[in-house]
Each structure stands twice: as C-alpha cells, then as structure tokens.
FIVEXVO-493206 format. One record per residue: x, y, z of N, C-alpha, C in turn; residue number from 0. Coordinates in steps of 0.02 Angstrom, whole numbers, plus 32768, in hexadecimal, padded with zeros to 4 digits. Layout:
// FIVEXVO-493206
    npx    npy    npz   capx   capy   capz    cpx    cpy    cpz   torti
      X      Y      Z      X      Y      Z      X      Y      Z     NUM
...
***
This chain:
// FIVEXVO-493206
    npx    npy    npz   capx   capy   capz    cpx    cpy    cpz   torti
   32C7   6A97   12E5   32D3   6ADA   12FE   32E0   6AD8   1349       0
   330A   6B11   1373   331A   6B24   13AC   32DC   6B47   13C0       1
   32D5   6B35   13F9   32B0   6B7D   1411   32D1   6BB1   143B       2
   32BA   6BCF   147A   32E8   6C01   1498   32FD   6BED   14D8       3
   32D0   6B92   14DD   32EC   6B7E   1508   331A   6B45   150E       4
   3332   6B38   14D4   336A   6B07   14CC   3336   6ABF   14A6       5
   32FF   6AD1   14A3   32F4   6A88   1494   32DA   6A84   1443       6
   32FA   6A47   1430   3303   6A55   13F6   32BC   6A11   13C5       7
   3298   6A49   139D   326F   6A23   1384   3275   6A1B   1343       8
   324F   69D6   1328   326A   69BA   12DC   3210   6989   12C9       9
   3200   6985   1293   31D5   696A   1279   31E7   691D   1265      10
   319D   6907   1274   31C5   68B1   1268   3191   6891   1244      11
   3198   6883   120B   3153   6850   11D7   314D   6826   11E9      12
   3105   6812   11E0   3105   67C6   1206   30DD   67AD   11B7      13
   30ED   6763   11BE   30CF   6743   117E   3097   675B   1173      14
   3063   6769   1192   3015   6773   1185   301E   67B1   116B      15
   3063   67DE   1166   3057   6825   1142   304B   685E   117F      16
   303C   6855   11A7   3041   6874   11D8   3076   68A1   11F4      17
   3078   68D8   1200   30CB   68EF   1212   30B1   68FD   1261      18
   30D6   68EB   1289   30D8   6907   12DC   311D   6938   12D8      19
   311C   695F   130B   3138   698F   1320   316E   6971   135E      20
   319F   696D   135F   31B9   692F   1398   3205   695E   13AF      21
   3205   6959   1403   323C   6978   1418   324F   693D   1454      22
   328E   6935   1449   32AA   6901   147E   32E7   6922   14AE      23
   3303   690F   14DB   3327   690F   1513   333E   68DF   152F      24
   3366   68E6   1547   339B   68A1   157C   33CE   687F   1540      25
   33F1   6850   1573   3413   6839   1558   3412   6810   150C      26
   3427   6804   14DB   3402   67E6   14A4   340F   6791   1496      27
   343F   6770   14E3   341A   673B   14F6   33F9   6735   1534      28
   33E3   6760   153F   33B4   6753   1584   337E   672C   1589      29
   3356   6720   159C   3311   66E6   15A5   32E2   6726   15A0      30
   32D0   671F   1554   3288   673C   1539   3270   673B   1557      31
   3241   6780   154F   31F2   67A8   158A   31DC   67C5   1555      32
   31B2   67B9   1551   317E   67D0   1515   3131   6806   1538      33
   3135   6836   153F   3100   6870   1557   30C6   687E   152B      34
   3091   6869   1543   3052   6877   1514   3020   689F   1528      35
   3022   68D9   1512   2FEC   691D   151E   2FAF   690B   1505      36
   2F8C   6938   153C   2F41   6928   1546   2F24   6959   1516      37
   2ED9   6965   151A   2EA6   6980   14D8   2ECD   69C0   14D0      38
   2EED   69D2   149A   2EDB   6A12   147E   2F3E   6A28   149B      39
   2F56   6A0F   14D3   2F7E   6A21   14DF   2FBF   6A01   14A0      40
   3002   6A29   14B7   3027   6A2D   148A   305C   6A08   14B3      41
   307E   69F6   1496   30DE   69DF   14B7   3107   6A13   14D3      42
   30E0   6A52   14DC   30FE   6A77   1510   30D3   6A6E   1558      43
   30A0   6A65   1554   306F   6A4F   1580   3099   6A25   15C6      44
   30CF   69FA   159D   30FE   69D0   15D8   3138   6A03   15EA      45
   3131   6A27   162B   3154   6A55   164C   31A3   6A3F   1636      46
   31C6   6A79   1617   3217   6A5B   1601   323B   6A47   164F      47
   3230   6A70   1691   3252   6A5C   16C6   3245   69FE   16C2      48
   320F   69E7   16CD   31EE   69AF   16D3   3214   6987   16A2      49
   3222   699F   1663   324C   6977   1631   328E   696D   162E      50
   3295   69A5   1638   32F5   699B   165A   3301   6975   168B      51
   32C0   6977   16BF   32E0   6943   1716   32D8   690E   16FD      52
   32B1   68F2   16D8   329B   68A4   16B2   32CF   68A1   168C      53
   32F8   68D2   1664   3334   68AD   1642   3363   689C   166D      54
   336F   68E2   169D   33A4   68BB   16C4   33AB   6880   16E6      55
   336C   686E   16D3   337C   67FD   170B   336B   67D7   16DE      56
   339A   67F3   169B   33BA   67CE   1661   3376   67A6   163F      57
   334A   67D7   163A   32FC   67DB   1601   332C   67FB   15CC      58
   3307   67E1   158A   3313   67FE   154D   32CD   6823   153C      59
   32BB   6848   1559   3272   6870   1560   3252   6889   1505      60
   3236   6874   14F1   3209   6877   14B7   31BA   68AD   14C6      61
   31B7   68E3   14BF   3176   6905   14B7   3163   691A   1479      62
   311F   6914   144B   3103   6929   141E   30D8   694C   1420      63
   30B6   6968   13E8   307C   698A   13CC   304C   6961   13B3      64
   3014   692C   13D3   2FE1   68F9   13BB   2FD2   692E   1365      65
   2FC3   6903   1342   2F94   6919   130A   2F5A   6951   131F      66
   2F63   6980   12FB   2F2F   69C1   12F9   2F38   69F0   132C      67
   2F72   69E0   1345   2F78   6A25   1374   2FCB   6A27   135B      68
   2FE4   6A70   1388   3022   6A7E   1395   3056   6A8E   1336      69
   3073   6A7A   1330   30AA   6A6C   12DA   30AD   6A30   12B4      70
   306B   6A10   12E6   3061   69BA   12B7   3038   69BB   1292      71
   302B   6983   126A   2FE7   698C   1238   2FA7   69A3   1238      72
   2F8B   69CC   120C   2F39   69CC   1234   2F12   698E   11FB      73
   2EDD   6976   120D   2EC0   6945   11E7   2E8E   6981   11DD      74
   2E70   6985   118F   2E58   6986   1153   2E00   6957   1168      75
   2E03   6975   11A8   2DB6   6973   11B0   2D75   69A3   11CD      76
   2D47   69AE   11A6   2D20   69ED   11C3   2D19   69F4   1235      77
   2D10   6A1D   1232   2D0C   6A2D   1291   2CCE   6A0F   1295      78
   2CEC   69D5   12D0   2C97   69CA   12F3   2C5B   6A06   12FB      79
   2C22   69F7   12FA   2BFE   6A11   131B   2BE7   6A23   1356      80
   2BB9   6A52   136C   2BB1   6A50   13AC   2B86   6A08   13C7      81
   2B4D   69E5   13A8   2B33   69C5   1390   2B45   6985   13A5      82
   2B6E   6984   135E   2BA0   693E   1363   2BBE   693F   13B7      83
   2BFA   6975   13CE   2C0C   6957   1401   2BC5   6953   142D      84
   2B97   6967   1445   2B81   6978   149A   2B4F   6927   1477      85
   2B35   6926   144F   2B12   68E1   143C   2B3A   68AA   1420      86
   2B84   68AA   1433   2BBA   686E   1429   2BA1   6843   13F1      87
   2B7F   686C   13BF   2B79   683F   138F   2BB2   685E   133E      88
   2BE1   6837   135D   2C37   6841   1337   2C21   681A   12DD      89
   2C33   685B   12BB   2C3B   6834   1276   2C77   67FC   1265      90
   2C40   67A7   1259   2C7B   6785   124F   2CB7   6790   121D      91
   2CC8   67BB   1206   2CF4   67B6   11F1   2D45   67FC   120E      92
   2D35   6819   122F   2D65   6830   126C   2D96   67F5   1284      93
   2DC8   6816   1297   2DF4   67EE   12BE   2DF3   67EA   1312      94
   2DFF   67C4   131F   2E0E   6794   136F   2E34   67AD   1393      95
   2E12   67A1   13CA   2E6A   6779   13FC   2E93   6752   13E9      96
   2E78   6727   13BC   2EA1   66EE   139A   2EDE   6702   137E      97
   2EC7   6739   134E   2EEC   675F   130B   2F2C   6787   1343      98
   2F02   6791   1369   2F3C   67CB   1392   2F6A   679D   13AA      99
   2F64   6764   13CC   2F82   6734   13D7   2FB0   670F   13B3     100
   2F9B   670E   1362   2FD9   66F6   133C   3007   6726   131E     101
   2FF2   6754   1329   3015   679C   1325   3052   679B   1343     102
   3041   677F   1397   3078   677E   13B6   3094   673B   13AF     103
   308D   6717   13A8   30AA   66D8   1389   30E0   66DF   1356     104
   30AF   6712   1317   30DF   6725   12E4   3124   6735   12FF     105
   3111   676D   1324   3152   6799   134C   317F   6774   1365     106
   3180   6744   139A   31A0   6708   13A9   31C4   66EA   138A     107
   31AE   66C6   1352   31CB   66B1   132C   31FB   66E1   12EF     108
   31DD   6708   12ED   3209   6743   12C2   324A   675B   12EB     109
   3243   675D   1310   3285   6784   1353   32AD   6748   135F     110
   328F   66FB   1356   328D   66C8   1382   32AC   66B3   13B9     111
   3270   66C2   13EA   327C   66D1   142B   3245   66A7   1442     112
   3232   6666   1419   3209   664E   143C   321E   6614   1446     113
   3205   65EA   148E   31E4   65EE   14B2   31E8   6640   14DD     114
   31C6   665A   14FB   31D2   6693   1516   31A3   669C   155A     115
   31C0   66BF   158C   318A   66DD   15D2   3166   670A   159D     116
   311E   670F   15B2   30F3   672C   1599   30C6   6757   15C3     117
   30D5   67B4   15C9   30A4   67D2   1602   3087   67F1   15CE     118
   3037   67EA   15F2   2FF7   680D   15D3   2FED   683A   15F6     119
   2FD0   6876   15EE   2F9B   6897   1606   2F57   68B0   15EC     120
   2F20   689D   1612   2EEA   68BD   15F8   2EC5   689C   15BC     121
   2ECC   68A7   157A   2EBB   6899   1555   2F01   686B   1530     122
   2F3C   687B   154C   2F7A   6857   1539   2F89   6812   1573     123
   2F57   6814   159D   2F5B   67DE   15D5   2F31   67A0   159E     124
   2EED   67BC   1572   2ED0   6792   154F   2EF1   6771   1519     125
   2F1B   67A4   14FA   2F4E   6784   14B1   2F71   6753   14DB     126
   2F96   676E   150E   2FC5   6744   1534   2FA7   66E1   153E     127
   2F63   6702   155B   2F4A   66BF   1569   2F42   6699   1539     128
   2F1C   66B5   14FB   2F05   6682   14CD   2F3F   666C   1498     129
   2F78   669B   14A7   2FB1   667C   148D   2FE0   6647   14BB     130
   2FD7   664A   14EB   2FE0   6609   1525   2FC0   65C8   1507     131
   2F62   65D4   151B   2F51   65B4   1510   2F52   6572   14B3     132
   2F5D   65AA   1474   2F5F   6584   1439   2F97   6568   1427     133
   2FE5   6595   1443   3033   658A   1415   3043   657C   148E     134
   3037   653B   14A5   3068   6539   14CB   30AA   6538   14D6     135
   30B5   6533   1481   3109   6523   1478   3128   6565   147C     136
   30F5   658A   146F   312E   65D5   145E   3121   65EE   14B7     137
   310D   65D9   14E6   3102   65FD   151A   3126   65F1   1559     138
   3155   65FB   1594   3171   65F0   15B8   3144   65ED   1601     139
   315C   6627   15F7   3113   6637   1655   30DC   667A   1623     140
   30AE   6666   1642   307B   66A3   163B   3066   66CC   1678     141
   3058   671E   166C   3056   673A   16AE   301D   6762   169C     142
   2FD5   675D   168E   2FA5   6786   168E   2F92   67D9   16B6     143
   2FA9   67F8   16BA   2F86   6840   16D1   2F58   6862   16E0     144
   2F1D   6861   16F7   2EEA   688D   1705   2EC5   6876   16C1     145
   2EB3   682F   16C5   2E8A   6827   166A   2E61   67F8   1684     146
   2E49   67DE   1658   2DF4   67A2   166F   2DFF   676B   163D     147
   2DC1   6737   1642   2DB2   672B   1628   2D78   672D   15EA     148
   2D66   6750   15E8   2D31   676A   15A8   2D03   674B   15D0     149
   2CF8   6734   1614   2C98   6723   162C   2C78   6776   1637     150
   2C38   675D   1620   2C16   679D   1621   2C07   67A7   1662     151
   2C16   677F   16A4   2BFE   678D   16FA   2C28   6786   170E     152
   2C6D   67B2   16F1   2CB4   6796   171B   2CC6   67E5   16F5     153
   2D00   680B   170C   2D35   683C   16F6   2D16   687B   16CA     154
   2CD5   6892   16DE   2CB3   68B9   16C4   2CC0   68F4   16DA     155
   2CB9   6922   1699   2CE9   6978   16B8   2C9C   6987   16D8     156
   2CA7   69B0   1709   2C79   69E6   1739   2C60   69F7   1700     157
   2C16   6A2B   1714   2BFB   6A49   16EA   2C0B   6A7E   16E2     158
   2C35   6AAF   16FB   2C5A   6AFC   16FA   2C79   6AF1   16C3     159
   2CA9   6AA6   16CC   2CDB   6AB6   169C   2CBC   6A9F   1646     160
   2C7D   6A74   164B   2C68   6A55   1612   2C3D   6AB6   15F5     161
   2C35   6AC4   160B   2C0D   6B0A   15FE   2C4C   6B3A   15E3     162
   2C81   6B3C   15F7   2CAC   6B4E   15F4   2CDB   6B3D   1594     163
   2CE5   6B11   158E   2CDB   6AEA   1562   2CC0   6AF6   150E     164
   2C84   6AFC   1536   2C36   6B0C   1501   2C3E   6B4F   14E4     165
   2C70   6B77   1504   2C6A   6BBB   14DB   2C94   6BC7   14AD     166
   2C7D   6BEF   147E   2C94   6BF2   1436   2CE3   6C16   143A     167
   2D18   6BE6   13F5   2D5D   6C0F   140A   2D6D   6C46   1400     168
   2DA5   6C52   1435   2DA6   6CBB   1430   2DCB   6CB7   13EC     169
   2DC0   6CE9   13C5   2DC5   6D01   1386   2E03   6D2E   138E     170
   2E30   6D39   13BF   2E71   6D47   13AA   2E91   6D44   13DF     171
   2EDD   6D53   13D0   2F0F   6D45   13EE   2F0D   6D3B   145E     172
   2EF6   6D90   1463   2EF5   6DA0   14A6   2EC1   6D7C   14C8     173
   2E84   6D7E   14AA   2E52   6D5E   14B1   2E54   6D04   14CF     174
   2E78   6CF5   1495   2E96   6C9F   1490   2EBC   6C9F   14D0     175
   2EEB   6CC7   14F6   2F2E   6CCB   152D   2EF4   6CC0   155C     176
   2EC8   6CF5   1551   2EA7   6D18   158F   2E6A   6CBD   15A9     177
   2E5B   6CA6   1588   2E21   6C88   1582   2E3F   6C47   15A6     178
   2E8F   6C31   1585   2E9B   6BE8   15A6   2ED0   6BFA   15EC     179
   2ED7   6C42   15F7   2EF5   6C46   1636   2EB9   6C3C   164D     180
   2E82   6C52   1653   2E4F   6C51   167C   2E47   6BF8   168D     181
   2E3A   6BE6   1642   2E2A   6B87   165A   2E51   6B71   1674     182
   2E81   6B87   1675   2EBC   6B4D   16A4   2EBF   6B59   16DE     183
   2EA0   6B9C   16F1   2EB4   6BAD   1741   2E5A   6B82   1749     184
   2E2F   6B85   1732   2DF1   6B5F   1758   2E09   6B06   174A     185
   2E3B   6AED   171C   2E22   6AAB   171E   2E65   6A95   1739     186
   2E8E   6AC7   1757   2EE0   6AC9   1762   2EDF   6AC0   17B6     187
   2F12   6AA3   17C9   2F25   6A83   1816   2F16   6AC4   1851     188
   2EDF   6AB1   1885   2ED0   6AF2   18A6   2EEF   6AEA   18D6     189
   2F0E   6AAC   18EB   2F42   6AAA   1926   2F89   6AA6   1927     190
   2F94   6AC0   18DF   2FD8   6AEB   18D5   2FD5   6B33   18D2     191
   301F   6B52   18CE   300F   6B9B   18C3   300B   6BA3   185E     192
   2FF6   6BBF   1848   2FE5   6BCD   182C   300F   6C0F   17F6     193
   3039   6BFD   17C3   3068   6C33   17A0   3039   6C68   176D     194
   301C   6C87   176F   2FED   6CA1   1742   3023   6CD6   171E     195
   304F   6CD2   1710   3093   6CE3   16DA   309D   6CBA   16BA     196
   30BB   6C69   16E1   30BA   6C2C   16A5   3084   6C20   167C     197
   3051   6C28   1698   2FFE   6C0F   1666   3011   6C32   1648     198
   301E   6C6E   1646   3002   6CAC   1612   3035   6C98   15CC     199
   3082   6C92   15FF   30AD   6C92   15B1   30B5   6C52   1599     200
   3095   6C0F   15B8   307B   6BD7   158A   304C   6BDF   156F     201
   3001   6BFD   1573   2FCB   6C00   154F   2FF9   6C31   1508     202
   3015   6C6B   1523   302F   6C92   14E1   3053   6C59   14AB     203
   3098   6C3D   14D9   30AC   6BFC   14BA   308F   6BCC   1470     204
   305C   6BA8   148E   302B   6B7B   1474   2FFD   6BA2   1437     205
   300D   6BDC   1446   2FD8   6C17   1406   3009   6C21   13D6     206
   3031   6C18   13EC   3068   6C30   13A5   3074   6BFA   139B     207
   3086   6BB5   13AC   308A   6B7D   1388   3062   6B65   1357     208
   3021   6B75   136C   2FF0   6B55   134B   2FA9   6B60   1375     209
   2F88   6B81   1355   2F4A   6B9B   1392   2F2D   6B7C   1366     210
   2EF0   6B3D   136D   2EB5   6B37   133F   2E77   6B14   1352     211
   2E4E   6B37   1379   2E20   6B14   1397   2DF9   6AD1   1371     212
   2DE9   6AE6   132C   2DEA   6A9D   1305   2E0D   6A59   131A     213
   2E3C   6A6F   1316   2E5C   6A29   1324   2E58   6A17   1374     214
   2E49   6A36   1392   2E45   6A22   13E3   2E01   69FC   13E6     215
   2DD5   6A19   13B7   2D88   6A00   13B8   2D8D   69A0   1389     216
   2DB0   69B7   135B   2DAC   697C   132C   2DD5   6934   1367     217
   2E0A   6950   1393   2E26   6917   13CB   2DF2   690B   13FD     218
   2DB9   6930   141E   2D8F   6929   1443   2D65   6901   1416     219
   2D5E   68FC   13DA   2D3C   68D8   13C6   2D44   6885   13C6     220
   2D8B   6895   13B0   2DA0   6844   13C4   2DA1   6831   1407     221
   2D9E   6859   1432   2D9C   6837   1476   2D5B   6819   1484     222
   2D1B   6850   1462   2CC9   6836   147B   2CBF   67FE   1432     223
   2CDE   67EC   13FC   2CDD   67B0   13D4   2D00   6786   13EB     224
   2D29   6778   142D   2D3C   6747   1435   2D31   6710   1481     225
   2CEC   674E   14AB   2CBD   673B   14BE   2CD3   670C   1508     226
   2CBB   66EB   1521   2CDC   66C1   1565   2D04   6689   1545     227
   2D49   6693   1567   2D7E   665D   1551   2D9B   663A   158D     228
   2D76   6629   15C2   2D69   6611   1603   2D83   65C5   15DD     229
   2D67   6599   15C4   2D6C   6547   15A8   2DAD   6543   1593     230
   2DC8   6574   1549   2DFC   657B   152C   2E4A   6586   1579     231
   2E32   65BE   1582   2E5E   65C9   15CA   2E87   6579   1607     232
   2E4A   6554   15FC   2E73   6514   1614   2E86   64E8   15F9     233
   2E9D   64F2   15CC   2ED9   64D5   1596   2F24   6503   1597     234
   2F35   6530   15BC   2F56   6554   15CB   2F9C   6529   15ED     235
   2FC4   6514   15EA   2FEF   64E7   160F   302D   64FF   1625     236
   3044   6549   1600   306A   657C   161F   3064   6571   1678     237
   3096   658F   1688   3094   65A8   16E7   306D   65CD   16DF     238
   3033   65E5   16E4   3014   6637   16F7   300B   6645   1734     239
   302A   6690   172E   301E   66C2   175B   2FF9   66F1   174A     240
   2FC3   6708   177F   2F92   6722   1769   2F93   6762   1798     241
   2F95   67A6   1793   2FA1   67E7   17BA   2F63   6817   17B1     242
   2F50   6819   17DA   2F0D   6869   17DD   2EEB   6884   181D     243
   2F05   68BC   1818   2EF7   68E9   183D   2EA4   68F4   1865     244
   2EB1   68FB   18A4   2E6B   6903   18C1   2E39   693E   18B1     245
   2E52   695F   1883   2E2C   69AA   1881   2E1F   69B8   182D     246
   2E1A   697A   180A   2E0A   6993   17C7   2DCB   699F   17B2     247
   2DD2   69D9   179B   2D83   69EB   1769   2D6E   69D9   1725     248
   2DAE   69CD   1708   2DAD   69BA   16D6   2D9C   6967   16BE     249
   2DDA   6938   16ED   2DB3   68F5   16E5   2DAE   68DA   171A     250
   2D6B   68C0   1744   2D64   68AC   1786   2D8F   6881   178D     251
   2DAE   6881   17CF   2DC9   685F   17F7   2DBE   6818   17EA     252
   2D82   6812   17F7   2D6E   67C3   17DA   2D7D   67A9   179D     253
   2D8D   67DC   176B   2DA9   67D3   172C   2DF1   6795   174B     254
   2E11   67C2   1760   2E56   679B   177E   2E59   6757   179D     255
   2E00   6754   17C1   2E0C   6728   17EC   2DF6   66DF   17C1     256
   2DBD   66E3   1791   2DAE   66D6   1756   2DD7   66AD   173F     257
   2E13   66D6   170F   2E58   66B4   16FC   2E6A   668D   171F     258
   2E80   6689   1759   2EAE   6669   1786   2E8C   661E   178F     259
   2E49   661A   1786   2E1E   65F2   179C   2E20   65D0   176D     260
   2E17   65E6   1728   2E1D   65B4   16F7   2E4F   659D   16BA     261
   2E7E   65C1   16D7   2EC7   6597   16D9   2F00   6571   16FB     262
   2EE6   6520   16E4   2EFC   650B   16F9   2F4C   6515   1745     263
   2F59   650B   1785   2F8E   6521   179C   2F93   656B   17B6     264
   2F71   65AE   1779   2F95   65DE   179B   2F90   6608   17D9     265
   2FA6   662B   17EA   2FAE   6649   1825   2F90   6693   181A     266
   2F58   6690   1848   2F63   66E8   1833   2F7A   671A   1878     267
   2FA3   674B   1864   2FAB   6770   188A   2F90   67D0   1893     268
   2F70   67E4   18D1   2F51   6830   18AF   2F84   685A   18E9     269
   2F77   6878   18C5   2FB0   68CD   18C7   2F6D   68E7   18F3     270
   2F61   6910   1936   2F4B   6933   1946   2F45   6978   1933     271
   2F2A   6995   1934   2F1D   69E5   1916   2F2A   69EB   18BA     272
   2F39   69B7   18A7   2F3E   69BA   1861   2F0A   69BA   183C     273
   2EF8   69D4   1805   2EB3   69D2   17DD   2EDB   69C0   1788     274
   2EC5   69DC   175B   2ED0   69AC   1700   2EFB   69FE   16F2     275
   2F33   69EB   171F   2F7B   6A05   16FE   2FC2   69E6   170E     276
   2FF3   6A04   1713   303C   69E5   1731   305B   6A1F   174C     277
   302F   6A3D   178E   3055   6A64   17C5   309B   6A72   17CD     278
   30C5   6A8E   17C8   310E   6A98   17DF   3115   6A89   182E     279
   30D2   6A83   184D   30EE   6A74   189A   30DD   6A17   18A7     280
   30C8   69EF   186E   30BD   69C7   185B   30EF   699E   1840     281
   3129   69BB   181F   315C   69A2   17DA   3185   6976   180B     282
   319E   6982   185A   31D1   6954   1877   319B   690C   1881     283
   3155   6909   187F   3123   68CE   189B   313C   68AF   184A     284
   3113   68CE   1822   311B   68B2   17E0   314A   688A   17B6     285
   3191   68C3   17C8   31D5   68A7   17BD   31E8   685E   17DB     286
   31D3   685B   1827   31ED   6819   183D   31AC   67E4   182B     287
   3162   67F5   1828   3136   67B3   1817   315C   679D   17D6     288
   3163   67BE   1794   317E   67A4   1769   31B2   6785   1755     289
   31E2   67A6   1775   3232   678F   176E   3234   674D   17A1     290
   320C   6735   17C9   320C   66FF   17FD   31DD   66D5   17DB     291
   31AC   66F1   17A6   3184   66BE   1793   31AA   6694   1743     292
   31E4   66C4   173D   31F9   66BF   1703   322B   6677   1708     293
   324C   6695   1754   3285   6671   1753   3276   661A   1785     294
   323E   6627   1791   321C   65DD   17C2   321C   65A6   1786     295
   3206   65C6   1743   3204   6592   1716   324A   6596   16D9     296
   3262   65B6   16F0   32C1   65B1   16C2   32EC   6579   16E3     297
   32B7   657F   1733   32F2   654A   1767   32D8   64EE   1759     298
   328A   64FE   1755   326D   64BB   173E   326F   64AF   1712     299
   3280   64B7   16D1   3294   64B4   1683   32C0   6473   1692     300
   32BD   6444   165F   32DE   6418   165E   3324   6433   162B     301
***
C-alpha cells in the first residue's frame, strides 16, 4: 500500500513465518541501509526527510515494523507481567534479541540486500549489534544509536522516565496521542527546538497503524532476557560507529560509551543537546556520520 506520503509499503514472509511490514527507497541498485527501530517504535519512527537524504547518496534505504508492533506479526504470547519485567526474571520461552536479529537477517536475505550498512536505534541499535555480532556476513558497517549494552551499571533510563513507563496503558485513542507526546518531549532532545505538531501527528500516525502496548511489553522483554551482551559484542568485526547524545533519559550516555568500548575498533561519536530521539536540528549531523561511515568502508572493500 501507498500512504499519503508517497511511501510505499508491502509485507514480506520470512521463513520462520513471520511477516514484517517493509518500506524501501533509493535507488534499487544502490548500497543497502537497513534501519532498525527501537522498543515499541514503528518504521515511521525513521523521519521520511532523514530517508529521502540517505537515499539520495545512492542508499537503497530499507525500514520495517520489528515483530509485535506497527503491520508486522504479533507473536501469540501472553503480556509480561509487571513482575516478570521489574524482577527480569523473563519466561524461558519468549523470544530474544537473538530472534529479533534473525528477523532481520530474514529480511536481508528476502530483499537480498545482504551484505548490508546496518543503523540501529535504541533497542534497534541492539538487533543491529547482535546481528553484527552472529551473521558477520550479512553486515557491512554497523552504526549503533543511543543503545547499550544490556550491563546493568551502564545505559540506565533516569528514574522519571522508568516511573513513567510503569504506568498502566491509556485505554483509548486521545489518551494513547496524549500520553506518548508527553514521553517523547521528556525523553526527546532538549537542545533542539522541539515540533510539538510533528509528535502529535506521529504519535496519531503509529495509533492507527497499530497501537498495542502488548507487544511493546513482550519486545522489552526480550531486551531484559537477553541480559549483558558486553562478551558477545567483541566478536563484532563490522566498522562500528557508535552515536549518542549527551542528554538522554532514556539510555545513559554511558550506554553509548559502553558499546564503543566493547567493540572491537569503533568510534563513538555524541551529538550535544541530543537525548533517545532523531531531532530535525540533528538530521544534517546524522546524515553525514552515516553516509561517511558508510562510504569509508565501500572505499576499503576489496
């Protein structure tokens, strides 16, 4: 399907049965970029300006809907508890980072566009990584976002926003708009200006795609089942670039610094005034770390 902004989305099976929700851009031989959204967020989540400037320096730009959010699959498992998450004691039989990870693997290879640049954010900085780290073959450069490593003394949200969090989901439509404009402006960049029109008609956005706090809970789950991946992380042999903002509430700073540290090589670089979003006064920093991190290793490619 079209939407109303030209971009055109299509469903894609992956062997495991899985359907993702998948919208691409750029040229259709360009050098694959593969975008991986963080907890709960959707493939609109990656600003379309941001996706168009990345096609134009001849990216074949790939964004999805992870499993359980957005027009992709939901998995056919009861909602964590309150319980289960705050005492991280994850029923083994839930899915991973891992799972999310071959998810995108699937995708890759389904489109096949792999080897591919790979940007994470957030909770898509983690798929990103641990899909670096297991399928190096499918991975080109990796560019982590405002994400951690799963140590429990590294990239920890503030307590405003963990309280924040904890409260039960609004039970309808206006409610739902009203609730994640609010979170994004506390866990959102305070040394940008700030569109409180865009939040509003992306939060509306993301509600009509697919509003389902279940499934946002059941992906947080795989993030606290898949616990510190600090060891795994230096097996990583991708270029990484590692990006986060000095002002996040959502995942400390040290989260970023974390990553960088224990992968092998990478570089990290932080965005001043940025916190666990992708600013519009941010998109020209972003645009060139990536597209320079993309193309440093297209030139060293044998």
């Amino acid at each position: 399907m079209t939407d109303e902004r030209g971009w055109t989305e299509r469903p894609v099976e992956l062997p495991s049965g899985i359907v993702l929700c998948v919208d691409e851009r750029g040229p259709a031989g360009g050098r694959p970029l593969l975008l991986v959204a963080g907890l709960g967020m959707q493939l609109t989540s990656w600003p379309e300006e941001l996706c168009d400037a990345l096609a134009a320096h001849d990216l074949r730009v790939v964004r999805y809907d992870n499993r359980d959010v957005g027009r992709s699959s939901r998995i056919a498992q009861p909602v964590p508890s309150r319980a289960e998450l705050l005492l991280r004691r994850i029923r083994p039989d839930r899915y991973d980072l891992g799972d999310l990870a071959e998810d995108a693997l699937g995708l890759l290879r389904a489109l096949g566009l792999a080897p591919a640049h790979v940007v994470g954010v957030s909770m898509g900085g983690m798929i990103a990584q641990t899909l670096a780290a297991r399928h190096p073959e499918a991975v080109r450069t990796l560019t982590s976002i405002v994400s951690s490593t799963g140590g429990r003394r590294v990239g920890q949200p503030a307590r405003s926003t963990v309280l924040r969090m904890l409260r039960a989901p609004a039970r309808d439509r206006d409610a739902a708009v009203d609730r994640a404009v609010a979170f994004f402006r506390h866990i959102g960049s305070h040394g940008f200006p700030v569109d409180e029109e865009r939040l509003r008609a992306e939060a509306i956005r993301a509600f009509e795609r697919g509003h389902d706090p279940g499934g946002v809970e059941r992906q947080l789950a795989a993030v606290l089942k898949s616990g510190d991946r600090t060891a795994e992380l230096a097996r990583i042999a991708a270029p990484t670039l590692v990006v986060h903002g000095d002002r996040d509430r959502m995942v400390h700073p040290t989260g970023g610094a974390a990553t960088a540290r224990a992968i092998p090589g990478a570089r990290l670089e932080t965005v001043r005034g940025m916190g666990h979003d992708l600013p519009e006064g941010a998109w020209p920093t972003i645009l060139d770390l990536i597209d320079k991190h993309a193309r440093s290793s297209d030139v060293t490619a044998p």
